[in-house]
VEXTORFI-145739 format. One record per residue (C-alpha): residue in one letter; x, y, z. Coordinates in Angstrom, 2 decimals. Example, Ala and Ser with C-alpha at 12.3 -4.5 7.8 and 13.67 -1.06 7.14 Angstrom:
2
res=A&u=12.30&v=-4.50&w=7.80
res=S&u=13.67&v=-1.06&w=7.14
***
This chain:
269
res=X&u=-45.11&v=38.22&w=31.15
res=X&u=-42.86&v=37.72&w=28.39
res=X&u=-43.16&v=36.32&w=25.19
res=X&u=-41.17&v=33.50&w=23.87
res=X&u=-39.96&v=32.31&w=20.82
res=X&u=-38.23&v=28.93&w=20.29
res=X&u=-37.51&v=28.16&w=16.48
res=X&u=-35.51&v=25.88&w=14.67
res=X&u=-33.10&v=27.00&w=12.17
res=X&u=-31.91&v=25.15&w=9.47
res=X&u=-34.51&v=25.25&w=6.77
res=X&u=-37.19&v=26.86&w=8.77
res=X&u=-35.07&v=30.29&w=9.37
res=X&u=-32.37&v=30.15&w=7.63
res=X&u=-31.62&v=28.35&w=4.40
res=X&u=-28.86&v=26.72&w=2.38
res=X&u=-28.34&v=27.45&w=-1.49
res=X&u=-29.78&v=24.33&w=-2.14
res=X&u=-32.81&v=24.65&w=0.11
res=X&u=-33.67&v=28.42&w=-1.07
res=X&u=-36.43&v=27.21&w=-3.71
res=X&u=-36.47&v=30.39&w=-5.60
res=X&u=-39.13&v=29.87&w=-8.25
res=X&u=-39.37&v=33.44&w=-9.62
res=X&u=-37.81&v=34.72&w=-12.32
res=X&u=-33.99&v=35.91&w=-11.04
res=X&u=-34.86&v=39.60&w=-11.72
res=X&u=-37.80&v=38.72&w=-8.73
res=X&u=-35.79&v=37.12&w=-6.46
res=X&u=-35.66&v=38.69&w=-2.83
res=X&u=-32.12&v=39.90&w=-1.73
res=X&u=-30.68&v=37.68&w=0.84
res=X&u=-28.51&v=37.98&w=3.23
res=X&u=-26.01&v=35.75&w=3.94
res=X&u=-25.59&v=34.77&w=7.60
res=X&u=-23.37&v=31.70&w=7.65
res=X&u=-19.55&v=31.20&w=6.80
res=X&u=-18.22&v=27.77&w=6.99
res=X&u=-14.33&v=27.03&w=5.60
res=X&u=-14.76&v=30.92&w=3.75
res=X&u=-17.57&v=29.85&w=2.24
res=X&u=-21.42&v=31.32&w=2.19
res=X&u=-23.34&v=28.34&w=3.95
res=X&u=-26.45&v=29.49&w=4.86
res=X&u=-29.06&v=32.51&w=4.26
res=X&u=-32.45&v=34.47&w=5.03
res=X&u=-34.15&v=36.98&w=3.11
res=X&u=-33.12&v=40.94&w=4.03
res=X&u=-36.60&v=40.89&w=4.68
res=X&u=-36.58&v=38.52&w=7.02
res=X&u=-33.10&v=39.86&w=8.98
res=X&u=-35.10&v=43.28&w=9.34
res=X&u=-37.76&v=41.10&w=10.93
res=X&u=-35.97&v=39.42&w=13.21
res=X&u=-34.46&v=41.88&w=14.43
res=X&u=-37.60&v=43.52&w=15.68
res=X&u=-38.61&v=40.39&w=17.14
res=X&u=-35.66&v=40.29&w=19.31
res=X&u=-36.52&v=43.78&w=20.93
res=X&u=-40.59&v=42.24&w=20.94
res=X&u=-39.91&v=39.07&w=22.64
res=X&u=-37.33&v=36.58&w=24.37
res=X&u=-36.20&v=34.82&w=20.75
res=X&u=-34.48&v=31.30&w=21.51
res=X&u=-32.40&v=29.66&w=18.70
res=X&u=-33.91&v=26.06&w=19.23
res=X&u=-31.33&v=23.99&w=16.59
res=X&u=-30.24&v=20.24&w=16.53
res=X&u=-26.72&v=21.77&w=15.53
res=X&u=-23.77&v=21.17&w=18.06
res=X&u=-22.51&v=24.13&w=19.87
res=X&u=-20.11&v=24.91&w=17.11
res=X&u=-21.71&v=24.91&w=14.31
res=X&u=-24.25&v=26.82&w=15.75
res=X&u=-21.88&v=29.36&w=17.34
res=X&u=-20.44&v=30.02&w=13.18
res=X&u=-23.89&v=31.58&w=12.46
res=X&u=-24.23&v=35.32&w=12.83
res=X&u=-28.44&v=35.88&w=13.22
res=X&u=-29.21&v=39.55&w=12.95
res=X&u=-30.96&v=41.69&w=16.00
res=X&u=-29.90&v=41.46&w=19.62
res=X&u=-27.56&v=38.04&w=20.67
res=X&u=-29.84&v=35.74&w=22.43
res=X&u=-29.65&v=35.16&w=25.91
res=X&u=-31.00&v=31.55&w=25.21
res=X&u=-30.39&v=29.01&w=23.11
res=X&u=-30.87&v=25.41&w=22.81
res=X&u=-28.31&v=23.22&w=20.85
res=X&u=-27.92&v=19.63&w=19.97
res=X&u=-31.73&v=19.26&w=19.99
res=X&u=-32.00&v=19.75&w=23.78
res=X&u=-28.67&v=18.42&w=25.20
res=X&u=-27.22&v=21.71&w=25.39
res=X&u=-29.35&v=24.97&w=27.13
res=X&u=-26.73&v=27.71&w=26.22
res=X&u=-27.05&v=31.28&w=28.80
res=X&u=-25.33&v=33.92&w=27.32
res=X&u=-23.21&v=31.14&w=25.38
res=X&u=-22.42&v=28.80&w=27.95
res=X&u=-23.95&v=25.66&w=28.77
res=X&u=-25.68&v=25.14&w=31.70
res=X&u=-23.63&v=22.16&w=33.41
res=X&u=-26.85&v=21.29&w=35.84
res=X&u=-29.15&v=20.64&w=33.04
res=X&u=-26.64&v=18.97&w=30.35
res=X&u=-25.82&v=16.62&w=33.63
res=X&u=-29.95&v=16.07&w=34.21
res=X&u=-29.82&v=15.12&w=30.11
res=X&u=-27.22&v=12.61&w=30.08
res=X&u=-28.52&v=11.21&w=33.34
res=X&u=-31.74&v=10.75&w=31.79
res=X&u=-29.85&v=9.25&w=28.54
res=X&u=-28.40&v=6.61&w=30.70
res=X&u=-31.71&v=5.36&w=32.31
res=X&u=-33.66&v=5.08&w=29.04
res=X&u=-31.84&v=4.39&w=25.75
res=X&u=-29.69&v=1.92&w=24.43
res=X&u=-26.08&v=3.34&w=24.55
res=X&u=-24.86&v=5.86&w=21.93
res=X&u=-21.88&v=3.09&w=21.42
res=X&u=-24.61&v=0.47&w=20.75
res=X&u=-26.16&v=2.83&w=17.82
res=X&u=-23.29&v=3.96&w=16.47
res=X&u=-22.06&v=0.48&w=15.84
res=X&u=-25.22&v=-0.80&w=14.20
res=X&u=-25.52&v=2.65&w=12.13
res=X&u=-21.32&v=1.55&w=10.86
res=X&u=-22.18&v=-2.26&w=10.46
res=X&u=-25.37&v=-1.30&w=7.99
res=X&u=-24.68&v=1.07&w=6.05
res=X&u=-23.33&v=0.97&w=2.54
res=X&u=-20.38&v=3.24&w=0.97
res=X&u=-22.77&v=3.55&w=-1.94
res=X&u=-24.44&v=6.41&w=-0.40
res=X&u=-22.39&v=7.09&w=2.94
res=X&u=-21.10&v=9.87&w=2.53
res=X&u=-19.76&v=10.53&w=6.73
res=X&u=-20.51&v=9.22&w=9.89
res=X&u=-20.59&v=11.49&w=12.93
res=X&u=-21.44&v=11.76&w=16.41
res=X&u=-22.69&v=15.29&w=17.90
res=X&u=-21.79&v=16.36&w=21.31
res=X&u=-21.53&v=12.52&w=22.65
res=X&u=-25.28&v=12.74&w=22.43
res=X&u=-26.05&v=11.07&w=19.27
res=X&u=-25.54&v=10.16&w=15.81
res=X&u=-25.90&v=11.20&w=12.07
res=X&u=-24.68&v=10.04&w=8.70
res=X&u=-24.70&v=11.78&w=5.65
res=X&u=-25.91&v=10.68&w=2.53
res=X&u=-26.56&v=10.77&w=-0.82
res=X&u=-30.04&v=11.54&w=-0.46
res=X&u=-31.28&v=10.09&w=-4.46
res=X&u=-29.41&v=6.70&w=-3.43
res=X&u=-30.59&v=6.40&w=0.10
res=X&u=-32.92&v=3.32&w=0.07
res=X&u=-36.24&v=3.97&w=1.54
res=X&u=-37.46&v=0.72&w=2.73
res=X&u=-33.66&v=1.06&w=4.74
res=X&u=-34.50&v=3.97&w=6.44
res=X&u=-37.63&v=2.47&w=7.47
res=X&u=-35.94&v=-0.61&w=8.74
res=X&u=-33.52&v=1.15&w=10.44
res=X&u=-36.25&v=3.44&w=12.07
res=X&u=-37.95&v=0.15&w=13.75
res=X&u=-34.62&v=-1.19&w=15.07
res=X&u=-34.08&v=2.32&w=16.61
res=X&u=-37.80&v=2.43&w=18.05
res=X&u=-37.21&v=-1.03&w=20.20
res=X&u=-33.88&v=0.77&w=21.71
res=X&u=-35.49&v=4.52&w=22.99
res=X&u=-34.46&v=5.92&w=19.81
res=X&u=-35.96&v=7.88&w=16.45
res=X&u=-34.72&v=8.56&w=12.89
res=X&u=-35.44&v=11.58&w=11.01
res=X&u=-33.82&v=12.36&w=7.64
res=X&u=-33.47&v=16.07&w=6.45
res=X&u=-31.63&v=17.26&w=3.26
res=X&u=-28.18&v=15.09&w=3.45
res=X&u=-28.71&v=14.28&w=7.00
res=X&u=-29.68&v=11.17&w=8.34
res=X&u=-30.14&v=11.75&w=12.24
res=X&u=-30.53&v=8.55&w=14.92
res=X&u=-31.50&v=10.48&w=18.18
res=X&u=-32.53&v=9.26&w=21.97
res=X&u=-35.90&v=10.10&w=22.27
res=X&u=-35.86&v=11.83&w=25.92
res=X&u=-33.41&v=14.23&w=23.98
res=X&u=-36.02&v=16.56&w=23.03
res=X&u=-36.36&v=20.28&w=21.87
res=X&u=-39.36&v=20.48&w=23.54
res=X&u=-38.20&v=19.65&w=27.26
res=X&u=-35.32&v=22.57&w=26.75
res=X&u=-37.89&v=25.09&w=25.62
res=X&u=-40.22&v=24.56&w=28.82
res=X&u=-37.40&v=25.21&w=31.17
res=X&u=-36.12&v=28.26&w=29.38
res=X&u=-40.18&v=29.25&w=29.18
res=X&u=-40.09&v=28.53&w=33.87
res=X&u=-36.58&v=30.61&w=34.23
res=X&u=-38.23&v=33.54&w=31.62
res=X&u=-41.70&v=33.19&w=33.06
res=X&u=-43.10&v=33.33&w=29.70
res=X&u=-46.59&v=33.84&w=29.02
res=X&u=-46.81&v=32.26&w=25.78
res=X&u=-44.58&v=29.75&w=23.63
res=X&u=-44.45&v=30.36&w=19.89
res=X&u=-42.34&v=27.86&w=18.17
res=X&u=-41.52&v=26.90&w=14.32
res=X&u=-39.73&v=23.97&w=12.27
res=X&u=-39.61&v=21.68&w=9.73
res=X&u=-39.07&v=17.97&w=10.68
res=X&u=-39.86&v=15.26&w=12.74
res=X&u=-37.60&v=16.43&w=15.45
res=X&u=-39.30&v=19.21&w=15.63
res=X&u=-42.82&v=17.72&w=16.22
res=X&u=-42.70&v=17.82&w=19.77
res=X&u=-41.20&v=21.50&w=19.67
res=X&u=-44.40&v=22.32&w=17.56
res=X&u=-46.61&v=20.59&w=20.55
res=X&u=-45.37&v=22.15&w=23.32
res=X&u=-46.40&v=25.57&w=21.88
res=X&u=-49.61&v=27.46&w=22.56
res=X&u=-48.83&v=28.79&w=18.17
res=X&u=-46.55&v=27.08&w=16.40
res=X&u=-46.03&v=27.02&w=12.30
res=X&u=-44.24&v=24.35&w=9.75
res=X&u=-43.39&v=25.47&w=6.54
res=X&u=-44.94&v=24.19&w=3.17
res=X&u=-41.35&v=21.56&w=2.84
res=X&u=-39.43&v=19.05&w=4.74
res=X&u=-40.63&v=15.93&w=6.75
res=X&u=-43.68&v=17.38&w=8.48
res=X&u=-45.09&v=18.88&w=5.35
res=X&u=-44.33&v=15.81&w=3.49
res=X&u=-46.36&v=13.44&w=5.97
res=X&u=-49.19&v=16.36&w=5.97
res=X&u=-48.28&v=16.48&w=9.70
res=X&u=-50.79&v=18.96&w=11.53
res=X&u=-52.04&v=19.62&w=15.21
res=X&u=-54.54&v=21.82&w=17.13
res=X&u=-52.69&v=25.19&w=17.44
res=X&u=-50.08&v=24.32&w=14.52
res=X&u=-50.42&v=26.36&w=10.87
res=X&u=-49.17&v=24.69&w=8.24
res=X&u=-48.35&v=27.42&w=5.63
res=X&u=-47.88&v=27.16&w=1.70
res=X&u=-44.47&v=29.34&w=1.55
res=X&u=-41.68&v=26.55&w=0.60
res=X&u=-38.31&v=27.37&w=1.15
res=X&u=-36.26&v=31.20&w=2.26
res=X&u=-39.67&v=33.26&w=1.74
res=X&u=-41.37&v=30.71&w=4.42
res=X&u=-39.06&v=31.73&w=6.66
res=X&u=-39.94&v=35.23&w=6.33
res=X&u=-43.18&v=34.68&w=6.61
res=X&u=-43.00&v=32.20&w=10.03
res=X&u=-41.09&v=35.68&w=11.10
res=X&u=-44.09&v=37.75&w=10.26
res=X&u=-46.15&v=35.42&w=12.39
res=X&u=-44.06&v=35.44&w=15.11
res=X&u=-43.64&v=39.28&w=15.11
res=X&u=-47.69&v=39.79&w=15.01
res=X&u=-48.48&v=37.14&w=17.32
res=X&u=-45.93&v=38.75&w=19.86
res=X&u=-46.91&v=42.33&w=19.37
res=X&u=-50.46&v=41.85&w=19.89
res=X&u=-49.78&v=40.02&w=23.14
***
């Protein structure tokens, strides 16, 4: 039986300048490569390292890219190793197979959408009546599934975001901030729920998983390993869980090591 791999992406794999926290002296630093283009510029990165390790983990084990990212902005990043056969966009509304999305289970998504939340519409309405151009930067809305805003992150006003998480809670629906990203998502739209049906269709064996935020909590859970990296919203609420490591590396050189982890754990299976 196979082994799987679901991780997130964005600052648990690969990292932006700005999220490379690259403490050592510049003659130290690891070489990076980039893997992310976005308007001809170098968006995002992983170690060399790290590419050399994935791409052995790609010939060890069925590696799913498990991101929060629409289908197009994950389709501009170029991962190293063999293309996946899986992956998982728009934090579960999308199950891509061989880069198409499976219509039967973005239709069982939606349906389930419909039954439980409060209406995109509803959110995105509140999220525009709220907030204030001080620190709104954009508003968006990914894939018709949900919503994000970014932000000036040193202006964003805490006791807002927890305000704003509590009016979202009564409606079927969770906040999670990461870097400049402010993300209001329907809680049946999980990571998690994606990853078990690639896991049935695979028959997979075992489930290791990785990330960074709260979105990715119930990706972490639904593991038999999973690992968070020493930064971002888990790490900062000293979130933890039977089966989960929690490991000191901050920034690009914790991605290579939740690589290493991934590569030993599937190699001695």
């Amino acid at each position: 039986m196979p082994v799987l791999v679901a991780s997130d992406l964005d600052r648990t794999l690969i990292y932006s300048a700005a999220a490379l926290a690259l403490t050592m002296p510049d003659a130290r630093a690891p070489r990076l490569l980039c893997v992310e283009v976005h308007e001809s510029r170098p968006l995002s990165y992983l170690t060399e390292t790290a590419a050399g390790l994935l791409t052995e983990l790609g010939d060890a084990a069925v590696f799913v890219p498990t991101t929060t990212r629409t289908r197009k902005q994950y389709q501009r990043i170029n991962l190293p190793g063999p293309a996946p056969k899986y992956a998982i966009c728009a934090n579960g509304g999308h199950l891509l197979v061989d880069g198409v999305s499976d219509h039967d289970w973005h239709t069982a998504v939606t349906t389930r959408l419909a039954d439980e939340c409060a209406p995109l519409a509803e959110v995105q309405a509140h999220l525009a009546a709220c907030s204030d151009p001080l620190w709104l930067r954009k508003q968006r809305i990914a894939e018709d599934l949900f919503a994000y805003l970014v932000v000036e992150r040193e202006l964003l006003p805490e006791e807002w975001v927890k305000e704003l998480a509590v009016w979202a809670e009564n409606r079927g629906w969770t906040v999670s901030v990461q870097g400049r990203k402010l993300y209001a998502v329907p809680k049946p739209l999980t990571k998690s729920a994606a990853v078990r049906e690639v896991a049935r269709r695979t028959g997979a064996g075992l489930t290791l998983t990785a990330g960074d935020s709260l979105l990715d909590a119930d990706l972490l859970l639904a593991a038999d390993r999973g690992w968070r990296p020493g930064h971002g919203e888990l790490a900062d609420a000293a979130w933890t869980a039977p089966r989960i490591t929690a490991l000191p590396e901050r920034g690009v050189l914790a991605g290579e090591r939740i690589l290493r982890e991934f590569l030993r754990e599937a190699r001695e299976r």
